[in-house]
PyMOL Python script that loads the backbone (N, CA, C, O; Angstrom):
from pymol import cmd

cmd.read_pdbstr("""\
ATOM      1  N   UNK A   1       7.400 -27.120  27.560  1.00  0.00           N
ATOM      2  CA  UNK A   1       8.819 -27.332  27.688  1.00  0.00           C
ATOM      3  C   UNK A   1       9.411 -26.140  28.428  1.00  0.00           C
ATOM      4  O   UNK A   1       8.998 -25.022  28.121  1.00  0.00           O
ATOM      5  N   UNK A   2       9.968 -26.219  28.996  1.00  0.00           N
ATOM      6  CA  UNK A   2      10.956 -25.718  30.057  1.00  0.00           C
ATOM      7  C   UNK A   2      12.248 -25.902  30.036  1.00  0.00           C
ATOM      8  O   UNK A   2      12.757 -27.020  30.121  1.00  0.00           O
ATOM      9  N   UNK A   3      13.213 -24.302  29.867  1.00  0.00           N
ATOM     10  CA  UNK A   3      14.881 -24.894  29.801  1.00  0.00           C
ATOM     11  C   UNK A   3      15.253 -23.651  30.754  1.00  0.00           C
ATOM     12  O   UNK A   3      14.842 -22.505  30.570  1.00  0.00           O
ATOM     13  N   UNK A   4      15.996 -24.013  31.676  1.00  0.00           N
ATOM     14  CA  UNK A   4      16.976 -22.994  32.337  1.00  0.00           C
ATOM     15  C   UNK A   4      18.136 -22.665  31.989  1.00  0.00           C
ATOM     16  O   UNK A   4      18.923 -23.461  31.475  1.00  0.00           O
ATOM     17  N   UNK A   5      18.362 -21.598  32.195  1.00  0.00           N
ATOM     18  CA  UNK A   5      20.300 -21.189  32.055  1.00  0.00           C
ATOM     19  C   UNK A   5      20.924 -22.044  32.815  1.00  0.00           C
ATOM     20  O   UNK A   5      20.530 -22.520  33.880  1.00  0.00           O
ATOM     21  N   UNK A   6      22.113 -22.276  32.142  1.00  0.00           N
ATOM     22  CA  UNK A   6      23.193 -22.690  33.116  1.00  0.00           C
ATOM     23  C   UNK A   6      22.662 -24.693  33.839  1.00  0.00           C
ATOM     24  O   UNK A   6      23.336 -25.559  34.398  1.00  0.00           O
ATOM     25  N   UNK A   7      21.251 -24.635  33.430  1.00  0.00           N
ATOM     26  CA  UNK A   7      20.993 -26.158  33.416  1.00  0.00           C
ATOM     27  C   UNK A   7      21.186 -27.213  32.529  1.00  0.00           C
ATOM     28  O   UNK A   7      21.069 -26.944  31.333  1.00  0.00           O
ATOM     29  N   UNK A   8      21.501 -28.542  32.905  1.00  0.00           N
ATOM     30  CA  UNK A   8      21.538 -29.543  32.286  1.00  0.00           C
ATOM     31  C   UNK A   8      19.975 -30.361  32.280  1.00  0.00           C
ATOM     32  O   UNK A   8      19.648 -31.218  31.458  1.00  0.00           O
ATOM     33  N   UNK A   9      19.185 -29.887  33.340  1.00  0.00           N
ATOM     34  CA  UNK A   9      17.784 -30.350  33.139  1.00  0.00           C
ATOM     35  C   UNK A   9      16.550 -29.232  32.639  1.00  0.00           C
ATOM     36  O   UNK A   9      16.399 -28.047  32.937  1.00  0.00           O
ATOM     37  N   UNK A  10      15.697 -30.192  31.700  1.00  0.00           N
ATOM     38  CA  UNK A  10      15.088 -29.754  31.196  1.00  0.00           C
ATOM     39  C   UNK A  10      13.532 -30.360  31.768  1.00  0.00           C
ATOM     40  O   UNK A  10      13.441 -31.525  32.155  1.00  0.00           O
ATOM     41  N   UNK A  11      12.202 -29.314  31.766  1.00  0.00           N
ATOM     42  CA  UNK A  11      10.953 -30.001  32.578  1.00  0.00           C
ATOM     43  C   UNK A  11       9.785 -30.086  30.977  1.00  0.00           C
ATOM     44  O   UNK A  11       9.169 -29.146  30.474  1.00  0.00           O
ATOM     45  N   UNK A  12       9.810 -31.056  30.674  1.00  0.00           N
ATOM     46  CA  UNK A  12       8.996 -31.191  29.039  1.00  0.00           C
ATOM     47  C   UNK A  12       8.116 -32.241  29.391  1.00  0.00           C
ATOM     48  O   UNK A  12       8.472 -33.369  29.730  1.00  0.00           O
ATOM     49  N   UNK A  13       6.420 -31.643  29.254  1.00  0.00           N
ATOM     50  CA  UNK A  13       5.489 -32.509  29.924  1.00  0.00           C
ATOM     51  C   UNK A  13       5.454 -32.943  31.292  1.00  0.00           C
ATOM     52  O   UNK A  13       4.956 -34.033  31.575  1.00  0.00           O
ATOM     53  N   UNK A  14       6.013 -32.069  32.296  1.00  0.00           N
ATOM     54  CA  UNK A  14       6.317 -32.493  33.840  1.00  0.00           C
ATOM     55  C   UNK A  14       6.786 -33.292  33.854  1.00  0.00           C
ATOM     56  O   UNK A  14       6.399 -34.191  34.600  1.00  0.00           O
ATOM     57  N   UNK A  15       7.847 -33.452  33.086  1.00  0.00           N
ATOM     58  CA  UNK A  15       8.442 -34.685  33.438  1.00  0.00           C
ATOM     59  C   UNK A  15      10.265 -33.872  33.307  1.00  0.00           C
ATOM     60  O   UNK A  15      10.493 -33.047  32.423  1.00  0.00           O
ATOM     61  N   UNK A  16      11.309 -34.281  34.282  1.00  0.00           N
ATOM     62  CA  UNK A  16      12.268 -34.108  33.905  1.00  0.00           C
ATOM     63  C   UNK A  16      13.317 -34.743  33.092  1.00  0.00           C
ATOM     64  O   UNK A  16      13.588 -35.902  33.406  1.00  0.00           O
ATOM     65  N   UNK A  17      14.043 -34.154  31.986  1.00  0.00           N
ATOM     66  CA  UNK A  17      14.571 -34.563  30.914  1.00  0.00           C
ATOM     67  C   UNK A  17      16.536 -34.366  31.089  1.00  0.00           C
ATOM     68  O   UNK A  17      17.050 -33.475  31.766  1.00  0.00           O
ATOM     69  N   UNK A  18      16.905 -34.863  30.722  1.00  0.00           N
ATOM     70  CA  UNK A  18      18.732 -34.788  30.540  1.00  0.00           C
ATOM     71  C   UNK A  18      18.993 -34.128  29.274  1.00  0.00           C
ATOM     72  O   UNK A  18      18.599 -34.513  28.173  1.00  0.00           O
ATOM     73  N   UNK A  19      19.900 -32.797  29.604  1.00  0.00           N
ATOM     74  CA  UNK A  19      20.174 -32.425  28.398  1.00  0.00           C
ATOM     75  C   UNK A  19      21.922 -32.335  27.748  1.00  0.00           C
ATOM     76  O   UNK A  19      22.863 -31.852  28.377  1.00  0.00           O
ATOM     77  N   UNK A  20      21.977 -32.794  26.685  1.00  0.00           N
ATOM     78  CA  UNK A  20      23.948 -33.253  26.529  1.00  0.00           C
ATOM     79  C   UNK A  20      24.170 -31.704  27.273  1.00  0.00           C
ATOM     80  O   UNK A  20      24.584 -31.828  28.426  1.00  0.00           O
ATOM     81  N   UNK A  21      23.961 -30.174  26.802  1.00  0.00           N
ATOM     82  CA  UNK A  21      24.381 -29.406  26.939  1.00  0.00           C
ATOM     83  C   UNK A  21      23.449 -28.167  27.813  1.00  0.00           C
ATOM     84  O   UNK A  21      22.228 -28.239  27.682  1.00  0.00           O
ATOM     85  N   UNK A  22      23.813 -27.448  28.376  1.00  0.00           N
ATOM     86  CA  UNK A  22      22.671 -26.680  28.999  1.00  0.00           C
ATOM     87  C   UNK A  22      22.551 -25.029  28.049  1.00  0.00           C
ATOM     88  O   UNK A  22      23.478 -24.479  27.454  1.00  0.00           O
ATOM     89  N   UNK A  23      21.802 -24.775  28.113  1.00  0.00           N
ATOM     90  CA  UNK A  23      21.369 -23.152  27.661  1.00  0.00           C
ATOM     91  C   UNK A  23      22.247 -22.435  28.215  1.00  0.00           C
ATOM     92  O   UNK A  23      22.846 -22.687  29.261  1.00  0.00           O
ATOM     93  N   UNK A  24      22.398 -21.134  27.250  1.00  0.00           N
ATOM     94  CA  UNK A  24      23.297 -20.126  28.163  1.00  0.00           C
ATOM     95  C   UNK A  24      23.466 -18.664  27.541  1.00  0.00           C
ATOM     96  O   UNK A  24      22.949 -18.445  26.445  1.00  0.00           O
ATOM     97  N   UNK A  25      23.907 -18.035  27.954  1.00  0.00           N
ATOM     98  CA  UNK A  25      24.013 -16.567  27.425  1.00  0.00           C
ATOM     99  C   UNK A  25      25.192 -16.051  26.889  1.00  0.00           C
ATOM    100  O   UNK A  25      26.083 -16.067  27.738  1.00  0.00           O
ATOM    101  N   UNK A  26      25.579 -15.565  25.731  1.00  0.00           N
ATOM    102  CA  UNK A  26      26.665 -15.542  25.607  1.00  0.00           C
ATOM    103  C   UNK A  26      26.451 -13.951  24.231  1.00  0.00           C
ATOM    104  O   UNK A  26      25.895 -13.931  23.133  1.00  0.00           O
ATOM    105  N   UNK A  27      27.090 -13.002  24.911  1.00  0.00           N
ATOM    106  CA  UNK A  27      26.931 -12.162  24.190  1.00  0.00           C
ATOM    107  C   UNK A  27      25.330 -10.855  23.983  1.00  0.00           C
ATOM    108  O   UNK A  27      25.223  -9.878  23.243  1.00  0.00           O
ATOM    109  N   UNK A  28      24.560 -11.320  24.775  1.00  0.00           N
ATOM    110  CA  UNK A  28      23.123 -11.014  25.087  1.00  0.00           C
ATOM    111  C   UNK A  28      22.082 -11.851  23.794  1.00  0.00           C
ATOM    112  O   UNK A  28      21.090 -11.440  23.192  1.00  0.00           O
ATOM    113  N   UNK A  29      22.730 -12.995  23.731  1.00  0.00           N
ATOM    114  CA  UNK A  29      22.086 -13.836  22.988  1.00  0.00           C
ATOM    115  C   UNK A  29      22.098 -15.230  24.057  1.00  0.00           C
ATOM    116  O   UNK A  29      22.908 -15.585  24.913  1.00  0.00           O
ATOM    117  N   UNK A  30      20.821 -15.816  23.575  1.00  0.00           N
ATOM    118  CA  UNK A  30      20.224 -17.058  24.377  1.00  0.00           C
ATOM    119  C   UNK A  30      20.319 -18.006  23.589  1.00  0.00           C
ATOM    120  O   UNK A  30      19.522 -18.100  22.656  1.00  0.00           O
ATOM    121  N   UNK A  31      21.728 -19.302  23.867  1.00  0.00           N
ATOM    122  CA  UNK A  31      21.949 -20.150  23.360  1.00  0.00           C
ATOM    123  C   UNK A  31      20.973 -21.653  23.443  1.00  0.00           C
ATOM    124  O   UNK A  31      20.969 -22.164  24.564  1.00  0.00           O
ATOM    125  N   UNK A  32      20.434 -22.140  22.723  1.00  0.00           N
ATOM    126  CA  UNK A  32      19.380 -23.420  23.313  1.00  0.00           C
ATOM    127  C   UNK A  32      19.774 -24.781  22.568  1.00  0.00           C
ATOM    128  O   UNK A  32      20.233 -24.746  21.427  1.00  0.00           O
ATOM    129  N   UNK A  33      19.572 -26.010  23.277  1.00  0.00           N
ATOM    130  CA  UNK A  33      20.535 -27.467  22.344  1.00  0.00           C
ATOM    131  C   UNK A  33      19.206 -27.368  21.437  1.00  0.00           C
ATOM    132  O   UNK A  33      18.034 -27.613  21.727  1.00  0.00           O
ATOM    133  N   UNK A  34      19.672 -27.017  20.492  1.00  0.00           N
ATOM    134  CA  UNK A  34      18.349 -27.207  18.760  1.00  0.00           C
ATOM    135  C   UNK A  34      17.767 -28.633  18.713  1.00  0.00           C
ATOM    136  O   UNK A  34      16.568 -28.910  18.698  1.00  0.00           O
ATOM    137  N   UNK A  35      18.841 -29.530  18.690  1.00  0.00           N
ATOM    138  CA  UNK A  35      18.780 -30.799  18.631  1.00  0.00           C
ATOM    139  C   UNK A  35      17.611 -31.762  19.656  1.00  0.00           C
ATOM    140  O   UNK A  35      17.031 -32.811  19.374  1.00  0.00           O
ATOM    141  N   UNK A  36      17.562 -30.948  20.884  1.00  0.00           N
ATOM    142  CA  UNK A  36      16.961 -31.578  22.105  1.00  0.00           C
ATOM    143  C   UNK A  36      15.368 -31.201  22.245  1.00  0.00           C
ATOM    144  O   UNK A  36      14.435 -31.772  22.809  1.00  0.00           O
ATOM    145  N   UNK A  37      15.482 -29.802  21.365  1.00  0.00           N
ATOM    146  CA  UNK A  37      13.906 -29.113  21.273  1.00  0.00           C
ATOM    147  C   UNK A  37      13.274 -29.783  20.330  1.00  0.00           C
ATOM    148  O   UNK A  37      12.093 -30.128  20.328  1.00  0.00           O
ATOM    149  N   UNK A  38      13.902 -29.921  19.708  1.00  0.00           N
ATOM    150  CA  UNK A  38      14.171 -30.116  17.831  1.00  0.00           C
ATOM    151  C   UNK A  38      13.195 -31.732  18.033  1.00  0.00           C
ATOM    152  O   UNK A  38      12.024 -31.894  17.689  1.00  0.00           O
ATOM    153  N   UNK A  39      13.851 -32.476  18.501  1.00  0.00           N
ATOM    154  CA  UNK A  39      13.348 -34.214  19.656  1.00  0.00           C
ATOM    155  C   UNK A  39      12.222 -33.985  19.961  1.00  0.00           C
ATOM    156  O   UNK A  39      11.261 -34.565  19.456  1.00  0.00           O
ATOM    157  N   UNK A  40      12.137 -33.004  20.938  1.00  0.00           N
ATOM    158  CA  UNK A  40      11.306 -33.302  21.966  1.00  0.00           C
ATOM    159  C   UNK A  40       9.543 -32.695  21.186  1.00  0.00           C
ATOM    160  O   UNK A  40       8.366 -32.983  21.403  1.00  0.00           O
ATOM    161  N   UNK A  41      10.322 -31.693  20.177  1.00  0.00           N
ATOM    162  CA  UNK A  41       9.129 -31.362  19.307  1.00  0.00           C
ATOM    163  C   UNK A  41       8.324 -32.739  17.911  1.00  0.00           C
ATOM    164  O   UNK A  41       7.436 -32.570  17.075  1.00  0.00           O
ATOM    165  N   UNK A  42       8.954 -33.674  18.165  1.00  0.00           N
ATOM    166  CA  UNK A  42       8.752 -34.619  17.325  1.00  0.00           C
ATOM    167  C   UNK A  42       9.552 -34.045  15.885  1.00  0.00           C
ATOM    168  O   UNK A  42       8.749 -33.553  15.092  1.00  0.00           O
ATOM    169  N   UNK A  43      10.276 -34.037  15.653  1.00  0.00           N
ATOM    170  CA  UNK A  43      11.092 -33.614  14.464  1.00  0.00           C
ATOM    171  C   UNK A  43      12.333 -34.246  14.575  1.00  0.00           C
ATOM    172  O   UNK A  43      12.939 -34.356  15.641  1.00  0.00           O
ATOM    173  N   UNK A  44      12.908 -34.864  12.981  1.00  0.00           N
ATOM    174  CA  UNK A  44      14.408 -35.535  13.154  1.00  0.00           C
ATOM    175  C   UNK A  44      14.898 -34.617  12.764  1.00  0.00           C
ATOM    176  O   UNK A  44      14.402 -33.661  12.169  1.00  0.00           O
ATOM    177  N   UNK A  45      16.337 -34.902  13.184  1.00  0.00           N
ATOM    178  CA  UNK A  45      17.318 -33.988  12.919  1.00  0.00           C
ATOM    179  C   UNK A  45      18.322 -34.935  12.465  1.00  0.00           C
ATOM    180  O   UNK A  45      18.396 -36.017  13.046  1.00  0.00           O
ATOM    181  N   UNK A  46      19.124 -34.659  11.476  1.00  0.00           N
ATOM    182  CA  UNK A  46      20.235 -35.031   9.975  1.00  0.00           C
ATOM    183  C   UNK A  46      21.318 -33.774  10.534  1.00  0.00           C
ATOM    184  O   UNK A  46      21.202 -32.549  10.586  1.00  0.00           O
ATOM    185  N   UNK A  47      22.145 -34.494  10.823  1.00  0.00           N
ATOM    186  CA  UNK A  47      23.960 -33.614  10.728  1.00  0.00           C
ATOM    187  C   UNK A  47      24.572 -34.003   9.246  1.00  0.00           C
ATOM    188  O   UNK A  47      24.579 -35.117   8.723  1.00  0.00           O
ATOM    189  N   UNK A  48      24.913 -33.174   8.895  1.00  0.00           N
ATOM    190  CA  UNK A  48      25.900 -33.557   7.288  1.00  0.00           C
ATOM    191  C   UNK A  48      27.204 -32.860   7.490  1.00  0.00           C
ATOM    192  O   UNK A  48      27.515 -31.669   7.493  1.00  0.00           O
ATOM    193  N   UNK A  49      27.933 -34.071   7.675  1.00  0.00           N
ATOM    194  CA  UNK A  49      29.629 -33.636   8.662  1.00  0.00           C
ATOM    195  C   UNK A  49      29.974 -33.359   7.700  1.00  0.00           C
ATOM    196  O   UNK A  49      30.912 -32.646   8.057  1.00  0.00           O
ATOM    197  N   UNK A  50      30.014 -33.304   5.721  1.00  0.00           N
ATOM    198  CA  UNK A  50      30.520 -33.018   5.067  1.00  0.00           C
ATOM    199  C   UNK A  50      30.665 -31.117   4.912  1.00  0.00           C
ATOM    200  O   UNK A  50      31.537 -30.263   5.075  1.00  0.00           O
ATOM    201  N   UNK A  51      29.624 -31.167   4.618  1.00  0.00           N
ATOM    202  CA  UNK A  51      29.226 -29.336   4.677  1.00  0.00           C
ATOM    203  C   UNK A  51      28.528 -29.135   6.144  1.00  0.00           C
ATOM    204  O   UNK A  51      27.705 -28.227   6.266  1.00  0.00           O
ATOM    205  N   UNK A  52      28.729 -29.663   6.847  1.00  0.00           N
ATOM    206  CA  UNK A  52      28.537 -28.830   8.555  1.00  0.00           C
ATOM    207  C   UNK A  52      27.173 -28.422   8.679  1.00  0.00           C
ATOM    208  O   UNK A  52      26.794 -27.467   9.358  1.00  0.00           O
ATOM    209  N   UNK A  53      26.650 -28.969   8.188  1.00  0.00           N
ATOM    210  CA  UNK A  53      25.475 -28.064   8.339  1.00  0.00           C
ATOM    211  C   UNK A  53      24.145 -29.579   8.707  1.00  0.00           C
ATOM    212  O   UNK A  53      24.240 -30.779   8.446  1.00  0.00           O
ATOM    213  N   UNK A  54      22.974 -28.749   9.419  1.00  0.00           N
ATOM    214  CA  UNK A  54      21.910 -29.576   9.938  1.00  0.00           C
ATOM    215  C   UNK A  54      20.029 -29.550   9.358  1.00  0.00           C
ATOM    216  O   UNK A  54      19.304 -28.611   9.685  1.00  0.00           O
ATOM    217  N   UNK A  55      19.660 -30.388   8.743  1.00  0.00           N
ATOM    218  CA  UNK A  55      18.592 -30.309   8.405  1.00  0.00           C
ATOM    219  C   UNK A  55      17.671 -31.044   9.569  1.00  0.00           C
ATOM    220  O   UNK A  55      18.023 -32.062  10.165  1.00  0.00           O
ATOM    221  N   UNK A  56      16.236 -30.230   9.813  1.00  0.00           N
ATOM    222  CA  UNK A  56      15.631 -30.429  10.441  1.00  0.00           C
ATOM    223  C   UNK A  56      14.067 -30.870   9.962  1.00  0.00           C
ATOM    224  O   UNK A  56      13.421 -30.029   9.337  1.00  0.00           O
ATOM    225  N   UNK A  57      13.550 -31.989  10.209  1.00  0.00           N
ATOM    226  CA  UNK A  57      12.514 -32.601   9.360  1.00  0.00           C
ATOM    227  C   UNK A  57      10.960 -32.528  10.054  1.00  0.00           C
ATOM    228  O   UNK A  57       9.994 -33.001   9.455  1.00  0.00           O
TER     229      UNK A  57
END
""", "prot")
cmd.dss("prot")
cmd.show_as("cartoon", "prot")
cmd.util.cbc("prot")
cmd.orient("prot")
């Protein structure tokens, strides 16, 4: 898997992928969509809009 800054595409298995949001830097920290790795790693992902928070399976 492959993610660039500032991209909306992602290269996972040579193949190119769409991502809702792109990576980025903010603060000297490297922001990444959890959700899209999270996928692409075979793992579900659960949002709980009540308490905000995300379990990852």
């Amino acid at each position: 898997m492959v993610l660039y800054l500032n991209s909306k595409t992602a290269i996972v298995n040579k193949k190119n992928k769409q991502l809702a949001v792109a990576p980025f830097t903010k603060n000297g920290t490297t922001l990444v969509p959890l959700r899209f790795i999270s996928e692409e790693l075979g793992k579900e992902v659960l949002w709980n809009a009540n308490n905000k928070s995300i379990t990852i399976k």
